[in-house]
C-alpha positions in Angstrom: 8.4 27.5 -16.0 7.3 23.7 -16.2 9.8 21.0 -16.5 9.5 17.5 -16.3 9.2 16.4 -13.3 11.9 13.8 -13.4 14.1 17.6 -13.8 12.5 19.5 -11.0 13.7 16.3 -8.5 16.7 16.4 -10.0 17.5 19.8 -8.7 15.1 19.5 -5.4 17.6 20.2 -3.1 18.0 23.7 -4.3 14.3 24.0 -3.6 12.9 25.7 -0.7 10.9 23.5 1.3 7.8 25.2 2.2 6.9 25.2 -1.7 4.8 22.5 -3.7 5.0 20.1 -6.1 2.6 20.3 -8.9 2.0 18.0 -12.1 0.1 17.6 -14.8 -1.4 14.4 -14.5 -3.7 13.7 -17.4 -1.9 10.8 -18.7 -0.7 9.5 -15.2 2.1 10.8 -12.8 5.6 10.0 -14.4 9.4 11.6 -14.8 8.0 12.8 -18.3 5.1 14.8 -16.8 5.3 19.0 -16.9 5.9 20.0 -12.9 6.5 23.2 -11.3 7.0 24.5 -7.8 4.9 27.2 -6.1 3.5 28.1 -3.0 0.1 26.8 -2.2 -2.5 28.9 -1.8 -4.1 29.2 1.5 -7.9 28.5 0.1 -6.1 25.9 -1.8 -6.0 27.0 -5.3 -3.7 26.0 -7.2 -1.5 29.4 -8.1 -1.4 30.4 -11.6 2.3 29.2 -12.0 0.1 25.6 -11.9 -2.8 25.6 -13.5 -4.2 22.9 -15.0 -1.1 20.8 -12.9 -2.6 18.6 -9.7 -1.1 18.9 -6.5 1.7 16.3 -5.8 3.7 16.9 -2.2 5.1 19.7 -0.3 8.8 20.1 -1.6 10.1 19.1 2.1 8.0 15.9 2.2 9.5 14.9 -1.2 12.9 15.7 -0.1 12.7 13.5 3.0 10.8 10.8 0.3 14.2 10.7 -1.3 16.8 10.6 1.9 14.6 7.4 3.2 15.1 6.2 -0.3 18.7 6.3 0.1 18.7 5.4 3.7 16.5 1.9 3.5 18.9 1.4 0.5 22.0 1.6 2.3 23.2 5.1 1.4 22.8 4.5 -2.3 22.9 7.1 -4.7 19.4 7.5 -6.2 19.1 7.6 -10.0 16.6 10.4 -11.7 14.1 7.1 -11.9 14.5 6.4 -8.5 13.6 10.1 -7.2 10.3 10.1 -9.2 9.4 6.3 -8.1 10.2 8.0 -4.3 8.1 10.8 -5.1 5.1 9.7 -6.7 5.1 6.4 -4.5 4.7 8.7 -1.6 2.1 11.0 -2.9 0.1 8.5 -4.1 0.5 6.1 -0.5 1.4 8.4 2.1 4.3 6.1 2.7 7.8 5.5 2.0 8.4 3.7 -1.5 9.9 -0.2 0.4 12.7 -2.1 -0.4 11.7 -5.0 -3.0 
């Protein structure tokens, strides 16, 4: 079932990690856009679940996005905004979202 994805990183952690992120990106990659986890294919296909969605990060990488988040920020608590900046920062750079 899709949420947004601002709601699936909301409730990561009870996520297991060896699924994926997907989203639907059409309009760009925000908290509003539809998401849902799955396991990736091994040819790479997106699985039914996503279709139509783009694939975002492995549930693990976006759950470590999010403690180095917290940890380059001094522990802080990291709002629902904050996750999806994480997130999509590191999907879209292969790097940790920095400190401004």
């Amino acid at each position: 079932m899709a949420r947004t994805l601002a709601e699936l990183l909301d409730d990561l952690e009870t996520v297991e990690d060896d699924l994926t992120v997907y989203a639907a990106t059409r309009n760009g990659l925000d908290g509003d856009s539809a998401a849902v986890v799955a396991m990736e294919s091994e040819d790479g296909v997106a699985p039914p679940e996503a279709a139509g969605m783009a694939y975002i990060v492995e549930v693990g990488l976006a759950k470590e996005a999010i403690r180095i988040w917290s940890e380059w920020r001094n522990g802080a608590t990291p709002t629902s905004e904050d996750r999806v900046a994480a997130v999509v920062y590191y999907a879209t750079h292969d790097a940790y979202l920095p400190v401004e």
